[in-house]
N, C-alpha and C positions, 0 to 999 in steps of 0.2 A: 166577743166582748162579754165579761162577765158582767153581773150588776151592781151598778156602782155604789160607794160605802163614802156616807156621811160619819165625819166622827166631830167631836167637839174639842177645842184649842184652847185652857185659859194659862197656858205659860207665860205670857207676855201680853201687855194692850196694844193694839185693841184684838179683844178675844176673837175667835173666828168660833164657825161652823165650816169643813173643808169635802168636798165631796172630790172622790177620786175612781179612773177607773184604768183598771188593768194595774193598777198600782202607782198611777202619774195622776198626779192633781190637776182636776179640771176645774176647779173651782172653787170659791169663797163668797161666805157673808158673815159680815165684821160687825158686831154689837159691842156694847157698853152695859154693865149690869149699872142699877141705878135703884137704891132699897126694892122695891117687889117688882120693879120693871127694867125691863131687858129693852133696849134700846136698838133696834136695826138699823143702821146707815150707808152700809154699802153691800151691794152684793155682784160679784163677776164671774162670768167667764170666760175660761181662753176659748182662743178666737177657735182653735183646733176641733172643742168639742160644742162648736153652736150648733142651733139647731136640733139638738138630742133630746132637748125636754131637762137638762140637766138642773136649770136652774130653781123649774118648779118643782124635783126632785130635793134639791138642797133645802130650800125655803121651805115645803114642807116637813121636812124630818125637823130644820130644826126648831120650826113652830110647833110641832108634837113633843120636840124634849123641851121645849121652854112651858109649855104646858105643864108638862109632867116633872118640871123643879119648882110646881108652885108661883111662878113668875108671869107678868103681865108684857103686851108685846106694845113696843110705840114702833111704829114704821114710818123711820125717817126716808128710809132707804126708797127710791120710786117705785121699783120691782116688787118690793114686799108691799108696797103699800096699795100696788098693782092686784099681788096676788090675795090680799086679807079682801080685797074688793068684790071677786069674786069666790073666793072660798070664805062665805060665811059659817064654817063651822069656827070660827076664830075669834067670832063679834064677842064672846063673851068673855075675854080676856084682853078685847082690845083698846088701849088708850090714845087719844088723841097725841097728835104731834105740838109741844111747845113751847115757847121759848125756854124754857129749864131744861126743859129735854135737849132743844140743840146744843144748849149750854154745856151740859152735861159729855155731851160728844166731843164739842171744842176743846175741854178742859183735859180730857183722858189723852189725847191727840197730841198734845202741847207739853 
């Protein structure tokens, strides 16, 4: 197994973050950009590659590039909000989850 390659999705909403390996996608997490905040509300994976550590692979790459576009993170998503819990290198970009922000997610979705 090579090592797997996060890339980022904004063709169509809701945007993704898609991590892949061997060249078949094992995964996703689906944001909403929202003025300076990046909005997290779902993130999966196939069931094929659980267990690999893949998802706190995906989550961290793309809290490193949401970092690094100047963007603030709301983790709607349980997993992300899971992993900003114990990865506090993130608190300083992190914004509470609320009701504008769900809003925000309903409305892109619809």
């Amino acid at each position: 197994m090579t090592e797997p390659i996060v890339t980022q999705h904004t063709e169509k909403l809701p945007n993704r973050y898609e991590i892949t390996v061997d060249g078949t996608l094992a995964g996703q997490t689906d944001y909403v950009d929202s003025g300076a905040q990046r909005i997290f509300f779902h993130t999966e994976i196939d069931d094929g590659f659980a267990g690999q550590g893949l998802a706190s692979k995906l989550i961290r790459a793309a809290l490193d590039d949401t970092r690094a576009q100047g963007k603030r993170i709301v983790p709607v998503c349980p997993f992300v909000k899971a992993f900003v819990e114990k990865n506090h290198e993130f608190d300083d970009i992190l914004d509470k989850v609320t009701p504008e922000s769900i809003a925000t997610v309903e409305a892109a979705l619809n």
